[in-house]
N, C-alpha and C positions, 0 to 999 in steps of 0.2 A: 820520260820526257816526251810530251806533244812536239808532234810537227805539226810544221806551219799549214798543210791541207786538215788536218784534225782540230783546228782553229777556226778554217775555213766552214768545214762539217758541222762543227757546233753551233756556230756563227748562221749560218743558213739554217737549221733545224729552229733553234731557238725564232730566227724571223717567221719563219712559216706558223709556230707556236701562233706569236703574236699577229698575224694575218688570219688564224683560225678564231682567237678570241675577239678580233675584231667584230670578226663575221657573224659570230654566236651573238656578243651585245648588240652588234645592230639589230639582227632578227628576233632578239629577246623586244629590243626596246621598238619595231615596230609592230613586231605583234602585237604589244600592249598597245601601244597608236591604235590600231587595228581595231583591238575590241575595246577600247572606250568610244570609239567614230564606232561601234556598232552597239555601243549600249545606248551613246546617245543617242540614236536615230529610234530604238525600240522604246526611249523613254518620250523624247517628240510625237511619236505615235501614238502613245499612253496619253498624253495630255491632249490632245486632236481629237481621241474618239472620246473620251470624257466628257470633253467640252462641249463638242456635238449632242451629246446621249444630254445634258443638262438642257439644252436649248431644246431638244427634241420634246422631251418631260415637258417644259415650261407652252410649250405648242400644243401637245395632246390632250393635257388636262381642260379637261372641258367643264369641269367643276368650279375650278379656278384660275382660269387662262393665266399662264405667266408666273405662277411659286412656283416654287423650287422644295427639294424636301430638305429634311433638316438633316446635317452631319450624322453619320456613324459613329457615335462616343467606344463601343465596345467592340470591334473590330471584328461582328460579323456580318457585315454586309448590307445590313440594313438600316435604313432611314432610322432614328429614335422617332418615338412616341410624342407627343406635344407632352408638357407639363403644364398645364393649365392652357395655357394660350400661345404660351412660347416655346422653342426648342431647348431640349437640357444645354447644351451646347452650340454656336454658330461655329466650331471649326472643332475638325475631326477626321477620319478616313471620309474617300469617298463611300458613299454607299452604291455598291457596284451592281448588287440582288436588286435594291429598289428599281436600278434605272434598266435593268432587263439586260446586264454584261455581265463578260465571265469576270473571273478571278484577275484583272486587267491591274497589272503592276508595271513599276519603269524598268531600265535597264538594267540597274540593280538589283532586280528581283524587290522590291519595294514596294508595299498596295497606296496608293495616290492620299492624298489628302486634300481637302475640303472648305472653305471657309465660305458660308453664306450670310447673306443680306440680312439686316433684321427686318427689312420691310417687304422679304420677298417669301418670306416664311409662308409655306401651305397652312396655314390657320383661319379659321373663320372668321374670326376677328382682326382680320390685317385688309382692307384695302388691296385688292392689284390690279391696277391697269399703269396704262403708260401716261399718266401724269402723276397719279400717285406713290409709283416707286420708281424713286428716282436711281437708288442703289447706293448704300451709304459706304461702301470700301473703297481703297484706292491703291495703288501699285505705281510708287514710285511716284507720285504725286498727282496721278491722273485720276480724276474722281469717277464716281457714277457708277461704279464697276455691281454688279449682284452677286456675282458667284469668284470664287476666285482657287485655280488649282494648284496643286504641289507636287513634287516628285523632290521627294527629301534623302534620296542619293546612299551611299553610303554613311554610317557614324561617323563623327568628326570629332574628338577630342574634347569635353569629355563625355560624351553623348554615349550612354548605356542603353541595348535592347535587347537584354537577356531574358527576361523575366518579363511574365504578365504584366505586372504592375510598371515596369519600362516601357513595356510596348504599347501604354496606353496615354503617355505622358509627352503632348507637344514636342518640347522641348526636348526630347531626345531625338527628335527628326527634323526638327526646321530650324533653321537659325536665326540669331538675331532680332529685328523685329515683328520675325513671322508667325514669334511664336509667344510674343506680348499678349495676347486677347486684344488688342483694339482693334480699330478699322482700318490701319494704314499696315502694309504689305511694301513688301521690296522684293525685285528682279535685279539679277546681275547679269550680264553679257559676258565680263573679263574672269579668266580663272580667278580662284579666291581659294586658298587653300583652309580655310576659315569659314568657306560658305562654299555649300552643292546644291543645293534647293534651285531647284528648274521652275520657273513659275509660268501658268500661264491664267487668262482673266475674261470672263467675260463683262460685256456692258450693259446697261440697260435699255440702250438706244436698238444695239444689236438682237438683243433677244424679244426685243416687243416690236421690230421691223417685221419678224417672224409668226409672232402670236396677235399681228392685228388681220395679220391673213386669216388667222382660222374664228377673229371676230365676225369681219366682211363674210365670210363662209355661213356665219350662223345666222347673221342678218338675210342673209340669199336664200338661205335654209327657209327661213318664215315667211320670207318674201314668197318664196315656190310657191308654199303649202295655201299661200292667202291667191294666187294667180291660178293654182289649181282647182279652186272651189268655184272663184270668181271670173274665170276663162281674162282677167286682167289685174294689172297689179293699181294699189292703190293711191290716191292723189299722195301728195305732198304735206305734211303735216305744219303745226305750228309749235310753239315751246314747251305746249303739252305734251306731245308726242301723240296729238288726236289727228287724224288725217282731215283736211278741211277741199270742201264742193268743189273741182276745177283748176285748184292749187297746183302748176305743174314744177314749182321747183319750192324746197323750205326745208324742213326738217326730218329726218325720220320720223314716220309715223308710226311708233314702236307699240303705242298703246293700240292703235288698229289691228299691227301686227299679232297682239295678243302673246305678248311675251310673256311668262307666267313667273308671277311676283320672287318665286324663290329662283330665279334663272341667274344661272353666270353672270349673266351682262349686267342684268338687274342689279343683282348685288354689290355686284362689283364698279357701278357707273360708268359703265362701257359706255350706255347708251346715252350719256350725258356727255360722253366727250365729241359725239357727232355733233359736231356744231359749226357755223359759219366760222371761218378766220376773226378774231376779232379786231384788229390792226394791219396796219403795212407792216415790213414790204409784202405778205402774205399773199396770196391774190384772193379776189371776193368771191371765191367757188361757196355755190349751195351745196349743203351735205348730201341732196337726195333732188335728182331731177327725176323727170316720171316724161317720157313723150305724148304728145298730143295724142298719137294711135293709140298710147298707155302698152305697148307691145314690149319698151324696155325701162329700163333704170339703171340709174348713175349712180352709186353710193363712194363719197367722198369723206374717208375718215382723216378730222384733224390729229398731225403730232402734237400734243397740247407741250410735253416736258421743252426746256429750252432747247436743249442738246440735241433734237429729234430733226429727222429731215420735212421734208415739205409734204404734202397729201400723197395718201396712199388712195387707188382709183379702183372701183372694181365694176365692170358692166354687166349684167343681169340681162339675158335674151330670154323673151320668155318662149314656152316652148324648145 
């Protein structure tokens, strides 16, 4: 027979019980809080220096101001090969060797993934400046995009990556319609137990704000080299790109500058896109003033594509 204190005993013992597994599941279930708010934040960062190292690429290549290299189809690191003119694939791992990073995966332990432009492809045969690629992907309905990233989370039901041949198959890492082959991409913001793909996007507007800098650079570049022979830089050209007698404001005068036929610029009609505003509201800036002393120059590169902001200015001191 219990007494009524051995009622009491049990009674108290058993609460304490449940005051301990309380305490256990809260700290189970913030830890867990804990390390996804800290996977998230290392896959955030994954996609930030990505994105960077893409735009970085699209600025330094001096070959081809502005491509981009083509997906990693085989998951070692490297850019793929062209296949005649085009990429084997426009969506793939990033290639993390080509762009000079490590081994940079998400929170998950996950290596990034990749979907690129077809008009931004490194090929000889594509066109790149900033009217000609305009960036044909989109995210979530917003056009223009060139490059677009992934951090495709953990598997998600029934998504298999045991095997070689899993780990090289989209569709076992991205969901929905990220892993269609077309041009439209989706971001989510709200959990989705159905969807973990973390996206992030660059644009075309953004990455050629970037790479018209290192145009203006190579323009300045020739500019020097023609001020340094000639102790002054040259008139003001006309739509040849011939510099003409006295001319202190008109066109780059590229053919003076002696650009040489197989050059970046050349190829690519860089230097076809310095040109006067052609319309309002734009203002009626000349591409190339030259000072009466001829001591400096104004070079004023138009954003031809719509989406682009207003002139970009660069001033040339000589000496």
């Amino acid at each position: 027979m219990l007494r009524c204190t051995d009622y009491r005993q049990r009674g108290t013992v058993l609460l304490v019980l449940a005051i301990i597994m309380s305490m256990v599941t809260l700290g189970w279930l913030y830890g867990r809080a804990a390390n996804r708010h800290a996977a998230d934040a290392v896959t955030a960062g994954a996609l930030a220096v990505a994105r960077i190292a893409l735009i970085g690429r699209a600025v330094v290549d001096a070959n081809r101001p502005g491509s981009l290299p083509c997906p990693d189809a085989n998951n070692d690191g490297v850019a793929d090969l062209l296949s005649g003119t085009q990429c084997p694939s426009y969506i793939g791992r990033l290639p993390w060797r080509t762009l000079g990073l490590s081994d940079i995966r998400d929170g998950d332990g996950e290596r990034l993934w990749y979907a690129l432009s077809r008009d931004t492809g490194d090929t000889p045969s594509q066109i790149i400046n900033s009217q000609a690629t305009t960036g044909l992907l989109q995210v979530n309905g917003n056009v223009n995009m060139v490059a677009v990233l992934f951090s495709p989370g953990v598997a998600i039901d029934p998504q298999q990556r045991g095997t070689l041949t899993q780990q090289l198959a989209v569709g076992n890492y991205l969901e929905d319609g990220n892993a269609d082959g077309d041009n439209a991409y989706v971001a989510k913001t709200a959990p989705d137990p159905a969807f973990d793909d973390r996206v992030m996007s660059v644009s075309s507007a953004e990455m050629f704000r970037n790479v018209e800098r290192l145009v203006l650079q190579q323009i300045a570049a020739n500019l020097a080299q023609y001020a340094a022979q000639y102790h002054a830089y040259p008139f003001a050209g006309d739509q040849s790109g011939n510099a003409q007698p006295n001319q202190l404001a008109g066109y780059i005068p590229y053919n003076t500058l002696s650009f040489a036929p197989g050059n970046a610029l050349v190829l690519n009609g860089w230097l076809q896109l310095i040109l006067p505003p052609s319309s309002p509201p734009l203002p009626q800036v000349q591409p190339y003033i030259v000072s009466a002393a001829q001591d400096n120059v104004q070079i004023n590169l138009e954003y031809c594509g719509g989406n682009m902001a207003l002139n970009k200015t660069m001033v040339v001191h000589c000496g």
